[in-house]
KEKE-3310 file (N, C-alpha, C; in steps of 0.2 Angstrom, whole numbers, plus 5000, padded with zeros to 4 digits):
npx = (5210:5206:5217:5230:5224:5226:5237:5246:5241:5248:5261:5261:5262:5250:5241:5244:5257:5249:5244:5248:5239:5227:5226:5223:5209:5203:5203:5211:5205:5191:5193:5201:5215:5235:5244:5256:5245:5236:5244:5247:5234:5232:5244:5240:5228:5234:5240:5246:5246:5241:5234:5223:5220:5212:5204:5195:5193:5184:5175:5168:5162:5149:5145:5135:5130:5140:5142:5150:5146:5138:5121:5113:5109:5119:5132:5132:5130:5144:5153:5152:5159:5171:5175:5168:5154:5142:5132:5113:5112:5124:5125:5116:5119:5135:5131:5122:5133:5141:5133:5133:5125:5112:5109:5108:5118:5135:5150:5165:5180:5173:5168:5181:5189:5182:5183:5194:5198:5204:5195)
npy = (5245:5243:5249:5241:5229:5234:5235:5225:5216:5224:5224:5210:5210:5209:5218:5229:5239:5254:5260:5274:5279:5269:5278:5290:5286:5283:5294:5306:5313:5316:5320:5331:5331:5330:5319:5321:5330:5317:5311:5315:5316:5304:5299:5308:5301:5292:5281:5271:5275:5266:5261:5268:5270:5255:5255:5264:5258:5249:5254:5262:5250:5248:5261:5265:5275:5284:5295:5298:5296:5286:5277:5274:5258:5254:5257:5251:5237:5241:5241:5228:5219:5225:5218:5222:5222:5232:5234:5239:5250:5255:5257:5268:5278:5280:5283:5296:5305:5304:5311:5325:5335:5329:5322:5309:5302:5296:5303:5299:5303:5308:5296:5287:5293:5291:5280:5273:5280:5278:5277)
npz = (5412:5398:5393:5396:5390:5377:5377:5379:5367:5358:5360:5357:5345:5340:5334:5319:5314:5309:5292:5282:5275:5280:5293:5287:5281:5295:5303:5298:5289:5292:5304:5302:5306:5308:5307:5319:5325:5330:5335:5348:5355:5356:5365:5376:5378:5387:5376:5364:5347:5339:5347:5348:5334:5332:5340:5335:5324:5328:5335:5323:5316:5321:5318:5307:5299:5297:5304:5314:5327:5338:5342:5358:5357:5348:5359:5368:5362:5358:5368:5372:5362:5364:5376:5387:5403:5406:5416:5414:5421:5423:5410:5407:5415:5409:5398:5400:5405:5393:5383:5378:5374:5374:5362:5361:5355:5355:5353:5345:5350:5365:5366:5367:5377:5389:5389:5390:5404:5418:5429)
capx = (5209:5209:5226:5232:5224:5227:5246:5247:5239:5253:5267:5261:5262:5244:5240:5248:5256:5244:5249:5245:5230:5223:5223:5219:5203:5201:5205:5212:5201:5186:5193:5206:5219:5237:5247:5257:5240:5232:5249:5247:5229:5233:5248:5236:5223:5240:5237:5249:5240:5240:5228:5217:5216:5211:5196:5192:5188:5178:5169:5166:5159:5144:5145:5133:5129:5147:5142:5154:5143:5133:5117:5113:5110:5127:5135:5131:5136:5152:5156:5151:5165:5178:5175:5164:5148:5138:5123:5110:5113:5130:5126:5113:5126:5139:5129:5122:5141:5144:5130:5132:5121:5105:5107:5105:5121:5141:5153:5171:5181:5170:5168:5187:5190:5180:5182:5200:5199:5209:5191)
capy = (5238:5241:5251:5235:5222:5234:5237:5217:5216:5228:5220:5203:5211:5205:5225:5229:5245:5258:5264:5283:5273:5267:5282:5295:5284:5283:5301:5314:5318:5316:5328:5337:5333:5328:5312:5322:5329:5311:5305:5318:5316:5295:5303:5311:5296:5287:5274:5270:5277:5259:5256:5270:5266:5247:5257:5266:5252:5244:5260:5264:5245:5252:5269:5263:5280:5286:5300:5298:5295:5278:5277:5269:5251:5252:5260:5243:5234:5242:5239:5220:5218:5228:5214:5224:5219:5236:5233:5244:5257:5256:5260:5273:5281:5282:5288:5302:5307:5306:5314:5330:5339:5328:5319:5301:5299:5299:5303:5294:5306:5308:5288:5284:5294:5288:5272:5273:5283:5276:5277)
capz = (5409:5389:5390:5396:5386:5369:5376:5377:5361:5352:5361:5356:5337:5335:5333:5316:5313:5305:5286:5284:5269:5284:5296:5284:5282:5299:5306:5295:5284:5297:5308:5298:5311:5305:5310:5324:5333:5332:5341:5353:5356:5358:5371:5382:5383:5388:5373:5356:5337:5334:5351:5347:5329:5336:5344:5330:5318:5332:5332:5315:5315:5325:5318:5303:5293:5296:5307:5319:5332:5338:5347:5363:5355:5347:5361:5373:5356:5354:5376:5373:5358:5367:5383:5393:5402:5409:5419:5411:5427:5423:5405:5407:5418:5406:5391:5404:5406:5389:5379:5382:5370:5375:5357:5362:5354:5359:5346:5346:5356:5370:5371:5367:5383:5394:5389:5393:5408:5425:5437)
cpx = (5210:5216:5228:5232:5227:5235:5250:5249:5245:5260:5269:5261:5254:5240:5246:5250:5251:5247:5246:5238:5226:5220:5221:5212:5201:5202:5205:5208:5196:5186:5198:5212:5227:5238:5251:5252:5238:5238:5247:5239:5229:5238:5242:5229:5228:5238:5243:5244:5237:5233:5223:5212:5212:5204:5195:5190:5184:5172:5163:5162:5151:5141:5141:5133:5136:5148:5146:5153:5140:5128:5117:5114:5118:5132:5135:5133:5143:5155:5156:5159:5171:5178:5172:5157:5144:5132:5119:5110:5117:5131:5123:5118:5132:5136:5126:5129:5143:5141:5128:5128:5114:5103:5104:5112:5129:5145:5160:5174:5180:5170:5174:5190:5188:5182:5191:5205:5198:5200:5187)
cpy = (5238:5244:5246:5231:5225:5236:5230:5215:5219:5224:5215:5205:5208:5214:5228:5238:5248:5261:5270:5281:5275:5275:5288:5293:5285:5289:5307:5316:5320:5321:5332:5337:5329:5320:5315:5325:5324:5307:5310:5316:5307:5297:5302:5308:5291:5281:5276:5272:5272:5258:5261:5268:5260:5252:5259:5264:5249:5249:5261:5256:5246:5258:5267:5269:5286:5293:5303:5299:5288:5281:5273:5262:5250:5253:5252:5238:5232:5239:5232:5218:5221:5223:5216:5222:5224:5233:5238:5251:5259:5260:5269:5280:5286:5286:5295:5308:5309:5310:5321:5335:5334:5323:5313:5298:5301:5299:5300:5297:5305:5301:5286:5287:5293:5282:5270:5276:5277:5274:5273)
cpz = (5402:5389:5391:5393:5379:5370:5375:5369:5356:5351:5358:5348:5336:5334:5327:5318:5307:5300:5286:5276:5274:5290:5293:5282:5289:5304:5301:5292:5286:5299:5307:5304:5305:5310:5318:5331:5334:5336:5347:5356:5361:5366:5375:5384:5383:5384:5367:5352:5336:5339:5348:5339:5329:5337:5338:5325:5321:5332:5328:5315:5317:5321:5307:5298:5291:5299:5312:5327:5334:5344:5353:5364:5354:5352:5364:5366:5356:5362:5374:5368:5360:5374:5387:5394:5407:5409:5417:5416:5424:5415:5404:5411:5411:5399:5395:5404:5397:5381:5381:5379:5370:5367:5356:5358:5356:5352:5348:5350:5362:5373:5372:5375:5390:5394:5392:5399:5415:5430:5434)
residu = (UNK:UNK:UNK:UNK:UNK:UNK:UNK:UNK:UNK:UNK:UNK:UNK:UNK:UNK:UNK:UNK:UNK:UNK:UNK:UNK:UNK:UNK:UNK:UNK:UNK:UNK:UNK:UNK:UNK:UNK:UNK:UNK:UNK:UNK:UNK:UNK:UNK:UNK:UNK:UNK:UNK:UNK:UNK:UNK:UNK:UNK:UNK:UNK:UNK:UNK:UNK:UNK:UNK:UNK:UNK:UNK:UNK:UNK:UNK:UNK:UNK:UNK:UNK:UNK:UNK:UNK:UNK:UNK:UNK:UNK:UNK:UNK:UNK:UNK:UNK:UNK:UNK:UNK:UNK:UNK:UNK:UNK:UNK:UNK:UNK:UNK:UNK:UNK:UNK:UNK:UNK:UNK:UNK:UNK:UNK:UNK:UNK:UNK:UNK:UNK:UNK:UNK:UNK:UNK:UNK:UNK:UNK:UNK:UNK:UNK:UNK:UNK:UNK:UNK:UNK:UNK:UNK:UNK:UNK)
# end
């Protein structure tokens, strides 16, 4: 469901392209990756740079101390602003799934892949 609203979104030019400004703010320096693993990475959650970047301003909007993680409050925050409306099963569920270390918190990766996965 978001590949398609943010493949809309791209198509429909209302997703600009990202300048290497913006994504070295929002990736590279973060996680030390260049511009061609963040295409590959976007690749293999079949999604454009531009959509992932898209997520990861919405993120980071939640991601208040800049840890690169959100806790539960902002995690149901970040769902509700991306159009989504988990029943607190449904959430409890997904943060089960996606806290793997027992934190209480999910870090971008792990939610951008769930978040974008088919099931």
């Amino acid at each position: 469901a978001i590949q398609a609203r943010l493949a809309e979104q791209l198509d429909a030019g209302e997703i600009q392209d990202v300048s290497e400004e913006e994504l070295g703010l929002l990736f590279l320096k973060r996680y030390n990756m260049n511009r061609e693993e963040l295409e590959l990475v976007a690749s293999r959650m079949g999604m454009h740079l531009n959509s992932l970047c898209l997520i990861k301003q919405e993120f980071d909007l939640f991601d208040e101390d800049r840890s690169g993680c959100i806790g539960a409050g902002e995690f149901r925050d970040l769902l509700h602003k991306l159009g989504e409306e988990p029943s607190n099963e449904e959430l409890g569920a997904a943060l089960n799934r996606l806290d793997h270390d027992q934190t209480g918190e999910v870090e971008f990766f792990e939610f951008c892949a769930w978040f974008t996965a088919d099931d």
